[in-house]
N, C-alpha and C positions, 0 to 999 in steps of 0.2 A: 126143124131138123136141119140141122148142116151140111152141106156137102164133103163128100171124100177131101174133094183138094184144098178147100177151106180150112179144115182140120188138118190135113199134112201140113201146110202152110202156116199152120199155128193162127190163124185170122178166130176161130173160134175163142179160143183162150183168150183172145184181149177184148173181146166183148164183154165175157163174163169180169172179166178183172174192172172193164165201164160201166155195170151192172153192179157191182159192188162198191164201186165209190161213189154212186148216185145213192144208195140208201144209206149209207154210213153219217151223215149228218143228221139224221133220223136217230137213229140209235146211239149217238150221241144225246141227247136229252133224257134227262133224269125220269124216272119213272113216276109218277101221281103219286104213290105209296110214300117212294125215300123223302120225296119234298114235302112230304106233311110229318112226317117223321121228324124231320130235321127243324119244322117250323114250330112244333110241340115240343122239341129238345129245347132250341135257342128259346122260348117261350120260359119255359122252367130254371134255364141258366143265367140268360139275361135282367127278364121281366121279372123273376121273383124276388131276388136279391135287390132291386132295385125299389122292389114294393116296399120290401121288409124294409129298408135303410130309410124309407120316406117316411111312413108308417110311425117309428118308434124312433128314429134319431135326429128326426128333421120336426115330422110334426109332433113330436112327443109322446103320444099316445094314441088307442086306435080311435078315441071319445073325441079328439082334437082333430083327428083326421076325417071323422064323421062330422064335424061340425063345419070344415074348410076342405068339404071333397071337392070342387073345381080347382083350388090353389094344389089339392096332392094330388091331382091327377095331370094335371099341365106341371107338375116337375116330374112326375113319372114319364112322361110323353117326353116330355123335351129332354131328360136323359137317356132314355131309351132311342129313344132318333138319333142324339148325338153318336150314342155307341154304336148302331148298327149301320148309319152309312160312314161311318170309320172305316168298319170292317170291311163294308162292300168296294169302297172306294180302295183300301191298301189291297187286299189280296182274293176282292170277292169270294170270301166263306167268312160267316158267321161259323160258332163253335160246331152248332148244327149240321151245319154243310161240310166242314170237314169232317166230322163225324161219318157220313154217309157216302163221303168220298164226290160233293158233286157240285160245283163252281155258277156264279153267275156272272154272267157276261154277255155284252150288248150281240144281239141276233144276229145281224151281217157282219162283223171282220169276225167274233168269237174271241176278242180281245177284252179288256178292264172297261166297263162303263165309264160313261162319263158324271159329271156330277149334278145334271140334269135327268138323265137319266136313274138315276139313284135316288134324289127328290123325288121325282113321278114315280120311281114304283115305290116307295116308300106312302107317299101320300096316297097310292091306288090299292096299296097293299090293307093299310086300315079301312079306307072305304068298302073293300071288298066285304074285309071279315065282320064290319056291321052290316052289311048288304046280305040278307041268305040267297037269293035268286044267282046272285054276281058269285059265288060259292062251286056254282055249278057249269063256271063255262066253261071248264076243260074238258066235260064231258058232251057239249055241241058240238066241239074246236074237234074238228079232225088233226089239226096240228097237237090235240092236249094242252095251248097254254090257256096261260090264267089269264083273268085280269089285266092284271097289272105286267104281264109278261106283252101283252098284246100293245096296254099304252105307252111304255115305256121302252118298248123295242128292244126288250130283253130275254134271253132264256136262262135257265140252268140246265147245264150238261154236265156228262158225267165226267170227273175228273181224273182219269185214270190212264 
């Protein structure tokens, strides 16, 4: 509780004002829900078109692509890498992520990853989603991140 002259002196109010810029980087980070939203969108926008065009205009057919699935899955991967540390590296949002309104960018300044940074969470990001254990550390992480948010010293915040 405050004292009288603390409060005349206005000393209380700028506490509370340093009480609220201590949690505000907190509340900056995207919620559990929007990032899997947005990683189920980019999933359907990216990943499918990418399927479909391997599938039936590269390998010919889907009998030809059952026949040479490690050749159409390393050009599915390696066009899908290309295009999404594109995105990450020009403006950090995949379609997903602008859709949701919520950016990624490296943890301490809250500026553009770098391009190592983008490798590792790109490489930590597939490893996660074949891992189911590695699925669930945002919900040990009293911070919420992921994975790959943890190896590559990145977060998503919200963009707004």
């Amino acid at each position: 509780m405050a004292k009288w002259r603390d409060v005349k002196q206005n000393r209380v109010q700028e506490e509370k004002s340093n009480n609220s810029k201590l949690k505000s980087p907190k509340s900056d980070l995207a919620s559990l829900p929007s990032r899997l939203k947005a990683f189920l969108l980019d999933t359907f926008l990216i990943t499918t078109p990418i399927l479909y065009i391997v599938i039936y205009l590269i390998m010919g057919s889907g009998e030809e692509f059952s026949q040479n699935r490690a050749m159409g899955w390393g050009i599915i991967f390696f066009v899908h890498s290309i295009i999404i540390l594109i995105l990450w590296l020009k403006n950090g949002q995949t379609p997903g992520l602008k859709a949701y309104d919520i950016k990624l960018v490296d943890n301490l300044t809250k500026q553009r990853v770098s391009v190592i940074q983008v490798l590792v969470r790109y490489i930590t990001t597939l490893f996660a989603v074949v891992s189911i254990f590695l699925l669930f550390t945002p919900f040990f992480n009293k911070d919420k991140k992921t994975f790959q948010d943890i190896l590559s010293n990145t977060i998503i915040i919200n963009d707004k």
